[in-house]
N, C-alpha and C positions, 0 to 999 in steps of 0.2 A: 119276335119277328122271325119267318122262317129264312132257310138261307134258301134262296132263290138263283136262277143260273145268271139273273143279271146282277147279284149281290157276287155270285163266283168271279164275273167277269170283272167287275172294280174292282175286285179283291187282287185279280191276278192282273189288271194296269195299273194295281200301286204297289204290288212287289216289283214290277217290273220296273218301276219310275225308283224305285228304290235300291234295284241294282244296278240301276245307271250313275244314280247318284254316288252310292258305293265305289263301282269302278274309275268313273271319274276321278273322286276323287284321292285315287291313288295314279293312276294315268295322266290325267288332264284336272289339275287343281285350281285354272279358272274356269274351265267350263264347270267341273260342280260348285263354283262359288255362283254362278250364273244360275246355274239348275236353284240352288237354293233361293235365290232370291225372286226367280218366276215364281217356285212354288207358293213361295210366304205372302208374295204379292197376288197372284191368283185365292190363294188360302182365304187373304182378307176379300178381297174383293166380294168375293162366292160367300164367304161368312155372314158378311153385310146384308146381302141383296137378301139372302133367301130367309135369315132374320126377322128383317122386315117382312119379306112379302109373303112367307111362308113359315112362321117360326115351330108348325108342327111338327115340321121333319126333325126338328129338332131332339124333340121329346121322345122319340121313335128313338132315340139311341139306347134309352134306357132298356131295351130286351137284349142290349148285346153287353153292359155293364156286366165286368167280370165281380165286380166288388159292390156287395149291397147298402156302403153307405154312396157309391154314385149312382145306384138303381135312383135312393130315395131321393138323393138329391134332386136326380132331375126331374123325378114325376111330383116333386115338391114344390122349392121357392123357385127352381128356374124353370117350369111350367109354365108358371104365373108372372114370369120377368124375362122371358126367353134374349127378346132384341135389348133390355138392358143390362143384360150380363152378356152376350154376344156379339155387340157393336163395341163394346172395349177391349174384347178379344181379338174382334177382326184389326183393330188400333193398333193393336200391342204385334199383330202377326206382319202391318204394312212398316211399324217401330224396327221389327227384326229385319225383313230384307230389305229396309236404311242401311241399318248397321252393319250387314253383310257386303256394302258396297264400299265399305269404308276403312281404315287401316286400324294400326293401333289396338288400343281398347276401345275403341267402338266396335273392332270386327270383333274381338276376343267377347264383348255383350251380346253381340247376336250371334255367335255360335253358343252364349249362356242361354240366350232366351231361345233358339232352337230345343234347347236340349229341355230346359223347363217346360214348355207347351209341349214336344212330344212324348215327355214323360207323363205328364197331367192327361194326355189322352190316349195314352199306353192301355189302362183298363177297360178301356171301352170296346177290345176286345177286336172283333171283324169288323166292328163298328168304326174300327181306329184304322182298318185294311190289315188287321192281324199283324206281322211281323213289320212292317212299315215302318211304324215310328225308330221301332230297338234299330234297322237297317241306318235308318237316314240320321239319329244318333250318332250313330259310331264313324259313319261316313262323314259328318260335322267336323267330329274331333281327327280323324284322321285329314279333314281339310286345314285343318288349327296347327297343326304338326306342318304340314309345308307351306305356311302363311308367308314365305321369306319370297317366294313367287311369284304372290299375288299381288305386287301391288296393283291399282286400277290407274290406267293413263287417266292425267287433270282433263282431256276432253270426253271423257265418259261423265265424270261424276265431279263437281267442282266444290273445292277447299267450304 
């Protein structure tokens, strides 16, 4: 897939959502506790829908795979199962920004499962928005580090 100027332009709205995230969460560590759990709830949502209604785009990832066992994977069994390995991804993406609203080791699991699904889509390259994932990573764990901050008032999110 070539890089095209409207592949440039997501590319640079998700470094950019990426350096928000980043600043945030050394600045403002509810706001990127927020920021995360839009993303992950958009993530899913978006994951869902287009799954279903489109799961080619999917498979379109495979030319930006830096690593040729996820080229084959994808042009392989998940070509052929796209919304049923997708739809429990998007599960697992609306799982994490639960977890991200919540204290404890629940929050400490979705900043695991942040870190796991953006590392799982780390090699996919521009395909992942390039530097994105590693950004929004590190910006996680620097959110985990002032977790003493965050808690969420009981009329936001309840017991």
């Amino acid at each position: 897939m070539p890089i095209t100027a409207a592949l440039v332009g997501q590319l640079a709205i998700a470094n950019l959502f990426a350096l928000a995230v980043l600043l945030t969460s050394i600045w403002r560590p509810r706001g990127c506790r927020w920021l995360l759990v839009i993303l992950f709830t958009w993530a899913s949502i978006t994951n869902a829908v287009i799954s279903l209604r489109n799961p080619q785009v999917y498979v379109e990832y495979a030319a930006f795979a830096q690593l040729d066992v996820y080229r084959r994977f994808i042009l392989g069994p998940f070509a052929a199962h796209v919304a049923w390995l997708v739809v429990p991804i998007a599960i697992g993406q609306l799982a994490i920004a639960y977890l991200l609203t919540r204290k404890g080791l629940s929050f400490t699991l979705g900043i695991i499962g942040v870190t796991i699904f953006l590392a799982a889509i780390t090699p996919l390259g521009v395909g992942a928005g390039g530097s994105f994932p590693i950004v929004v990573i590190v910006a996680a764990w620097i959110l985990h580090t002032q977790r003493q901050d965050l808690d969420v008032p009981r009329d936001v999110v309840t017991s």
